[in-house]
C-alpha positions in Angstrom: 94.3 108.6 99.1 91.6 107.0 97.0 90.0 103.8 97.8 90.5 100.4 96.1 87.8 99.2 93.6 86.6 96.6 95.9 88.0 93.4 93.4 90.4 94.9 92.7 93.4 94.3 95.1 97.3 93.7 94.1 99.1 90.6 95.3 101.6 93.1 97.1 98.6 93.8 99.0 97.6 91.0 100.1 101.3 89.7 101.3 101.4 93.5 102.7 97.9 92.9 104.8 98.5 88.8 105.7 101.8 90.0 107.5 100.3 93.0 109.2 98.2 90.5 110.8 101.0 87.8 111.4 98.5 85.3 109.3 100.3 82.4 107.7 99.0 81.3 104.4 97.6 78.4 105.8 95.4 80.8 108.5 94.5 82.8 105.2 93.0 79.7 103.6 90.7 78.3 106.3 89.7 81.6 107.0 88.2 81.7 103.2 88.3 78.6 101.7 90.8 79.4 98.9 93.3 76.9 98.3 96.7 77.6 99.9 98.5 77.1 96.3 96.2 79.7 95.0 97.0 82.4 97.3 100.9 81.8 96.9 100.0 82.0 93.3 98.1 85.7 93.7 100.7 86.9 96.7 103.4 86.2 93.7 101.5 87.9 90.6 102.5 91.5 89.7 99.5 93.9 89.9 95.9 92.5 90.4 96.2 88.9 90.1 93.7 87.1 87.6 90.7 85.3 89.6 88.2 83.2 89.6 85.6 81.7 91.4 85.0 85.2 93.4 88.4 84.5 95.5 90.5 87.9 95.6 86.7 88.7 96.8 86.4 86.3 100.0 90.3 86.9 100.6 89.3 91.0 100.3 86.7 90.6 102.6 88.6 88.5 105.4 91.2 91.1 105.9 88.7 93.7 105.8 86.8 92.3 108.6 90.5 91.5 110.3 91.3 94.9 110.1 93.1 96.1 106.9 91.7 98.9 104.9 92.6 98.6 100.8 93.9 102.0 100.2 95.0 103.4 96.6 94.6 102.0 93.2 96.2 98.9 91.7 97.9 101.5 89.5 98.2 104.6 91.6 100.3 104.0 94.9 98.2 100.3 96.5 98.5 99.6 99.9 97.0 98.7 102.7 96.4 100.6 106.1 95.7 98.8 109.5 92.5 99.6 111.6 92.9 100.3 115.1 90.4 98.7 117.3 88.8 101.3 119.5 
C-alpha cells in the first residue's frame, strides 16, 4: 500500500485512528491544541477535511507518535494501520 501524503489525511482516518487508541475527542484536543469543535468538524467531513492553522498537521503527528501509521491515499483505499510496540 502507498503512503499518505503527510497533510493529507481523511476525516475517516482520523475517527479510524482516535478509536484504535480508545482516545476521546477531548484527549485528542489537549494532546494538540485543536479545539474539540474543530476535530468533530474534520472527523465528520468526507475526504480530506479543509484546514487551517497547520491542524490536520499537529493532529497527524499525535497519532503518529501514539502509534498509527497513515496508510493509502485520500483517494485510493485511506486507512490507518496500528504500530506494535516492540
Amino acid at each position: 500500500m502507498q503512503e499518505v501524503k503527510k497533510e493529507n489525511i481523511t476525516g475517516a482516518q482520523i475517527r479510524a485512528a482516535r478509536g484504535a487508541l480508545n482516545w476521546s475527542v477531548q484527549m485528542l484536543a489537549e494532546k494538540t491544541a485543536v479545539g474539540t469543535a474543530t476535530i468533530v468538524r474534520y472527523e465528520a467531513a468526507t475526504g480530506v477535511p479543509p484546514s487551517r492553522k497547520g491542524n490536520l498537521e499537529c493532529i497527524r503527528l499525535a497519532l503518529e507518535v501514539a502509534g498509527i501509521e497513515f496508510i493509502g491515499t485520500p483517494d485510493d483505499d485511506p486507512g490507518i494501520r496500528i504500530k506494535t510496540r516492540k
